[in-house]
VOSESE-274254 format. One record per residue: residue in three letters; y, x, z of N, C-alpha, C in turn. Coordinates in steps of 0.2 Angstrom, whole numbers, padded with zeros to 4 digits, always signed. Layout:
ALAYXZYXZYXZ/...
***
This chain:
UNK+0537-0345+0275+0536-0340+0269+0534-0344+0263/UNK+0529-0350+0261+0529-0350+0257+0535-0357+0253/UNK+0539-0359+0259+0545-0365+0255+0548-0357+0252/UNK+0549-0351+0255+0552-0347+0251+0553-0344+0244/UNK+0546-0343+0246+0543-0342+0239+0544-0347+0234/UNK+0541-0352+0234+0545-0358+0231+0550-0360+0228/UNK+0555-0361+0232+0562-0360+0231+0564-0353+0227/UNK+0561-0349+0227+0564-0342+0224+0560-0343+0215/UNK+0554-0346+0217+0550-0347+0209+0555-0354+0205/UNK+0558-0360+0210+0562-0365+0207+0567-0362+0204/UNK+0571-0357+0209+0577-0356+0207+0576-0351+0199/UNK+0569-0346+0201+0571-0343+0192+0569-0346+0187/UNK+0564-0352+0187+0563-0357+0181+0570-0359+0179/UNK+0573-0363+0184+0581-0366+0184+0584-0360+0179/UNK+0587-0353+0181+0592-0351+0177+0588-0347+0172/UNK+0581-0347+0171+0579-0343+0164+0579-0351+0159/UNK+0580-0356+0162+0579-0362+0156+0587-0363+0156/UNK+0592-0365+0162+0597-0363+0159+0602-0357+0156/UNK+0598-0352+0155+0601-0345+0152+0598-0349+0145/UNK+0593-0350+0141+0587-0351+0135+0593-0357+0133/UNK+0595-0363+0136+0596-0369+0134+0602-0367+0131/UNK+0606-0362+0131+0614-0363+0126+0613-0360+0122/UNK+0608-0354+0120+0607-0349+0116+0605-0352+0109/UNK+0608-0350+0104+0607-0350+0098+0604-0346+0095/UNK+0601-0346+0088+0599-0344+0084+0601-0344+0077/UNK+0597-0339+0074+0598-0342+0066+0591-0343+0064/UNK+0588-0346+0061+0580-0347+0057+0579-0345+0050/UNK+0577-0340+0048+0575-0339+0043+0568-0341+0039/UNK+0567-0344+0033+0561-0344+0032+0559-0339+0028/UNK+0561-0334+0026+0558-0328+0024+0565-0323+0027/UNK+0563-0316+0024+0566-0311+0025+0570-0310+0019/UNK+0577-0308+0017+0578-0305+0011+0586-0306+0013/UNK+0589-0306+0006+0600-0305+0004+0602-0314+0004/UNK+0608-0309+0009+0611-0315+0009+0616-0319+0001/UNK+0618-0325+0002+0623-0326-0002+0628-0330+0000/UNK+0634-0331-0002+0640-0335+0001+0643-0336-0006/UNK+0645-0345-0004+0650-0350-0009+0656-0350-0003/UNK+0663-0349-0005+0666-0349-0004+0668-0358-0003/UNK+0670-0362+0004+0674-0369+0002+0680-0369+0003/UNK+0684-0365+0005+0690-0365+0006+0694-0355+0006/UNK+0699-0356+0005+0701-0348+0003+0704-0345+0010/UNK+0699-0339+0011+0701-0336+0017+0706-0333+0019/UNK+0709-0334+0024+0717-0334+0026+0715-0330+0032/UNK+0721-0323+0033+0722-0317+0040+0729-0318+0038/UNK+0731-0320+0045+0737-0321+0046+0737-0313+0050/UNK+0743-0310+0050+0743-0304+0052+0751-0302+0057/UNK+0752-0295+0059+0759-0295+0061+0764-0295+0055/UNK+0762-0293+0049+0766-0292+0045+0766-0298+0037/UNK+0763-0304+0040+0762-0311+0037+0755-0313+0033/UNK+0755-0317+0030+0747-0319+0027+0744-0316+0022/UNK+0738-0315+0022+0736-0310+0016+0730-0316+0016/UNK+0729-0319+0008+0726-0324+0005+0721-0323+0001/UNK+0715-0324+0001+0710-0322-0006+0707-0327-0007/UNK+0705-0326-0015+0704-0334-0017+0696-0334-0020/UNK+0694-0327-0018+0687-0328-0021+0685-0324-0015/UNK+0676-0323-0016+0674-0316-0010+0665-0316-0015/UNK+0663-0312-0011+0654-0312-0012+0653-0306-0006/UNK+0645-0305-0005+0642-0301-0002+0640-0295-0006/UNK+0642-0289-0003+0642-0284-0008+0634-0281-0002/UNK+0635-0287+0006+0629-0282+0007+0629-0286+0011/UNK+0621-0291+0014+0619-0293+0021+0612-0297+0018/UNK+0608-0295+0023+0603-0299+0023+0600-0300+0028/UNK+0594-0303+0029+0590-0306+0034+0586-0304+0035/UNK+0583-0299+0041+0578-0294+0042+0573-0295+0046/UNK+0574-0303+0049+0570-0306+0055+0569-0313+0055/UNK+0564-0317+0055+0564-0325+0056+0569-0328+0059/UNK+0568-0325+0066+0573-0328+0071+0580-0323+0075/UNK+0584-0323+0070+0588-0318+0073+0596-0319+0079/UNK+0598-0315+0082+0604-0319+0087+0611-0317+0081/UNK+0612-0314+0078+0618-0312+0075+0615-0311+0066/UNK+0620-0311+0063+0620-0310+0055+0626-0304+0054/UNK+0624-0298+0051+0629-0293+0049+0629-0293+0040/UNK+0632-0293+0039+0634-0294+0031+0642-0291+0028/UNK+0642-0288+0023+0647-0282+0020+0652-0289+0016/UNK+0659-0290+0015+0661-0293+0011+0667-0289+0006/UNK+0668-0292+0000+0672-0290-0005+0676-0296-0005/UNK+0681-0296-0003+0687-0300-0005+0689-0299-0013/UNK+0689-0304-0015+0694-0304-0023+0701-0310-0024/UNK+0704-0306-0028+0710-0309-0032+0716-0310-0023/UNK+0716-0306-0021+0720-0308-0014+0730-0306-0015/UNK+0730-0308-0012+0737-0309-0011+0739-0307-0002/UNK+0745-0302-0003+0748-0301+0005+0755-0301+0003/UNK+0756-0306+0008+0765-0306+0008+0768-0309+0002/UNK+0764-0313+0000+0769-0315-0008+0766-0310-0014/UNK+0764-0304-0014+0761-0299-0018+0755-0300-0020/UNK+0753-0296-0025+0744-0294-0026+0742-0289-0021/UNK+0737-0290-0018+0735-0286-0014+0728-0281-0013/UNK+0726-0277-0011+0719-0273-0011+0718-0275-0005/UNK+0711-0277-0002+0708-0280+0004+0702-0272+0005/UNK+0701-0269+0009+0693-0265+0009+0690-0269+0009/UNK+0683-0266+0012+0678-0270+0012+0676-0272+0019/UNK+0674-0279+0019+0673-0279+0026+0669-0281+0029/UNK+0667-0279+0035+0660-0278+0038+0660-0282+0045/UNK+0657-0287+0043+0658-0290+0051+0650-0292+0053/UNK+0649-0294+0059+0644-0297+0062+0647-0304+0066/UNK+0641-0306+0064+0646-0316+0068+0638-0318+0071/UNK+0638-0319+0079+0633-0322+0082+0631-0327+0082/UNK+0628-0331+0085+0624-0336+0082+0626-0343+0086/UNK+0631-0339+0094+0636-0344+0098+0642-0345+0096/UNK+0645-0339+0091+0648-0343+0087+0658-0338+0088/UNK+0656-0330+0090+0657-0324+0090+0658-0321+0082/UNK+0664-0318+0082+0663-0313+0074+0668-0306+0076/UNK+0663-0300+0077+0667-0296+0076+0668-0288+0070/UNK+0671-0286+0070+0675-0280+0065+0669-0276+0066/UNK+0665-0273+0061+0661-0266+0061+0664-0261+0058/UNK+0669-0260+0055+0674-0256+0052+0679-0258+0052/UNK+0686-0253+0053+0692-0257+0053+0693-0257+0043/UNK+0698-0262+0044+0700-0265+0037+0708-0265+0038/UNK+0709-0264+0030+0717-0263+0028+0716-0268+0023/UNK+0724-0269+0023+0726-0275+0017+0733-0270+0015/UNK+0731-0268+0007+0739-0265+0007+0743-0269+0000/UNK+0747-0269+0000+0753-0275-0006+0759-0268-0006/UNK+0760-0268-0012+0766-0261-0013+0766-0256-0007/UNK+0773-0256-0002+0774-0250+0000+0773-0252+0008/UNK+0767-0260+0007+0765-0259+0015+0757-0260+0015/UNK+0756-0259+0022+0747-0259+0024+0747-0259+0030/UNK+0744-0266+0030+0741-0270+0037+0735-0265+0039/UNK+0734-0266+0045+0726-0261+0047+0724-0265+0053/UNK+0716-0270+0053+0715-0271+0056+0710-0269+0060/UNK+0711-0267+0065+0705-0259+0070+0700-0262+0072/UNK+0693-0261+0070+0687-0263+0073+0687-0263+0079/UNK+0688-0258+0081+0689-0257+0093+0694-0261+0093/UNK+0698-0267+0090+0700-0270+0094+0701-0278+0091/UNK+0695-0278+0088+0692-0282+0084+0685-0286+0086/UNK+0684-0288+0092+0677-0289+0093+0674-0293+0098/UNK+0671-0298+0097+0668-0304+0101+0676-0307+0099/UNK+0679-0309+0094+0682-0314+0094+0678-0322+0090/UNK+0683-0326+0093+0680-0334+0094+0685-0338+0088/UNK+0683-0343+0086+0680-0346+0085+0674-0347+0080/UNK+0668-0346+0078+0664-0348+0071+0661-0353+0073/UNK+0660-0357+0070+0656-0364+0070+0652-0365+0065/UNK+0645-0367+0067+0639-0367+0063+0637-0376+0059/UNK+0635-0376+0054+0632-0383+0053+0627-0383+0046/UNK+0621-0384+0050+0615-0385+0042+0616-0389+0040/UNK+0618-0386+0031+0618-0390+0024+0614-0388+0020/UNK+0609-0392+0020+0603-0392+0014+0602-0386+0012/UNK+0599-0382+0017+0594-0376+0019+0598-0372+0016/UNK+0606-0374+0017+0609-0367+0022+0615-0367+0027/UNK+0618-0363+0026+0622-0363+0034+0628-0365+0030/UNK+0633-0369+0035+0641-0369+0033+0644-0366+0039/UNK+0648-0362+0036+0652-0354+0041+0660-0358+0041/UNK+0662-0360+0047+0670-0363+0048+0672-0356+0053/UNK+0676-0354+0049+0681-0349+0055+0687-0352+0058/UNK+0690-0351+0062+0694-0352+0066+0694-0347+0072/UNK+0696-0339+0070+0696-0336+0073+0705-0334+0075/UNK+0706-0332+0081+0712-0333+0084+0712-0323+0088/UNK+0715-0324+0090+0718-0315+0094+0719-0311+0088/UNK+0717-0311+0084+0716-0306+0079+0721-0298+0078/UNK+0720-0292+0078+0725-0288+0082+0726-0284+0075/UNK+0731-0281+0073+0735-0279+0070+0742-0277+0069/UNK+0741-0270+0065+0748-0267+0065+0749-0265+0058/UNK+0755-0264+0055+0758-0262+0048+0760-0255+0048/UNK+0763-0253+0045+0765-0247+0041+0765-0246+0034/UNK+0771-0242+0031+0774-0241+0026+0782-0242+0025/UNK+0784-0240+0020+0792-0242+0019+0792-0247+0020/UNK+0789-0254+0017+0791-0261+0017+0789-0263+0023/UNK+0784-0261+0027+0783-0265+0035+0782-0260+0039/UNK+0786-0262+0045+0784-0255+0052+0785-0261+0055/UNK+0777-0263+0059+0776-0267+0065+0771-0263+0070/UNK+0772-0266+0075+0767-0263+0081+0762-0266+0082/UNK+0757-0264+0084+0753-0267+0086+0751-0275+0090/UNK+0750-0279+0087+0751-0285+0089+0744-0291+0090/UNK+0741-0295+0094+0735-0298+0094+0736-0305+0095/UNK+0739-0307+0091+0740-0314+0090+0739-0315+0081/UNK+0736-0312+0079+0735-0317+0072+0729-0321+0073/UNK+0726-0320+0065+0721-0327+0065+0716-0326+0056/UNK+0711-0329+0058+0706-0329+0049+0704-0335+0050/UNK+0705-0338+0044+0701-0344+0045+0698-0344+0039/UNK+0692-0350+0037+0689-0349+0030+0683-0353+0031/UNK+0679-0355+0029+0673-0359+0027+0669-0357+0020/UNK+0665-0357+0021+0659-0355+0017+0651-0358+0018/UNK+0648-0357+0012+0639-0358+0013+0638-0351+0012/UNK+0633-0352+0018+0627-0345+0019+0623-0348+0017/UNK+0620-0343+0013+0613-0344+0010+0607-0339+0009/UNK+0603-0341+0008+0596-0332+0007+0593-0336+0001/UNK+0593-0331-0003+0590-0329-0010+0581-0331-0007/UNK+0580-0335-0011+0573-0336-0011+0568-0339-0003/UNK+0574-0343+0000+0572-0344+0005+0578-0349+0009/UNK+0577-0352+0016+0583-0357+0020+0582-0354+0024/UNK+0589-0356+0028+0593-0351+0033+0596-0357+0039/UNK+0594-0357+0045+0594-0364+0049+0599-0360+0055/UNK+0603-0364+0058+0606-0363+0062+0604-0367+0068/UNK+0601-0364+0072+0598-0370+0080+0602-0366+0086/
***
């Protein structure tokens, strides 16, 4: 009775330390608004080809806990380009975990003339790849995110729904009056 006991007490040390040991987090030292420096210009490859932007900021995300598993923050694309054209990006709303997960909280459109990409939040989520690295109290964000699902419509594009595009991008996260630690 009691090696069983034992063993059943070894066995749940073992998987609560191995559940704890891959887990990530973020670190906060204070609460407040996020901020991002773009390092590279963010690329959605799509069904209907690349849409390009060469600028962004946070219209909305902050930090509402010390220790949090996930960061949800609004973004405003600027100066974008889809298909060769100028283009309008919405606004976009993603959450990116802290293992390194980013998914769609609203779907988003990219439209250029007489076409419009739409890409669906329900079919947008727990995609991989984000990769985390502290730079001098704050976070650098590498995407290489891959599945990415989308479809077109308008006169210029009629595609179907397809789940092989891609976002890729790099940036610094940062919090206004405070550092921001990825462990």
């Amino acid at each position: 009775m009691k090696k069983a006991m034992v063993a059943s007490l070894v066995f749940l040390v073992f998987t609560m330390h191995a559940a704890s040991a891959g887990a990530h987090l973020f670190l906060a030292s204070t609460t407040g608004k996020l901020t991002v420096k773009l390092l590279s210009s963010p690329t959605f490859t799509s069904v209907a080809g690349t849409v390009q932007c060469l600028g962004a900021r946070f219209t909305d995300g902050e930090v509402k806990t010390l220790k949090a598993l996930f960061l949800t923050s609004t973004i405003e694309f600027e100066k974008c380009t889809a298909f060769g054209l100028a283009a309008k990006l919405d606004l976009v709303k993603v959450r990116s975990t802290a293992e390194g997960s980013v998914s769609l909280l609203k779907t988003v459109t990219a439209t250029a003339l007489a076409c419009t990409v739409t890409f669906p939040s329900s079919k947008n989520q727990n995609l991989w790849t984000v990769k985390f690295k502290n730079t001098n109290k704050q976070i650098e964000k590498t995407a290489s995110v891959s599945k990415v699902t989308s479809f077109g419509l308008g006169a210029a594009c009629t595609y179907a729904e397809e789940s092989n595009g891609k976002f890729t991008g790099n940036a610094l996260v940062g919090l206004l009056g405070g550092t921001i630690d990825w462990q």
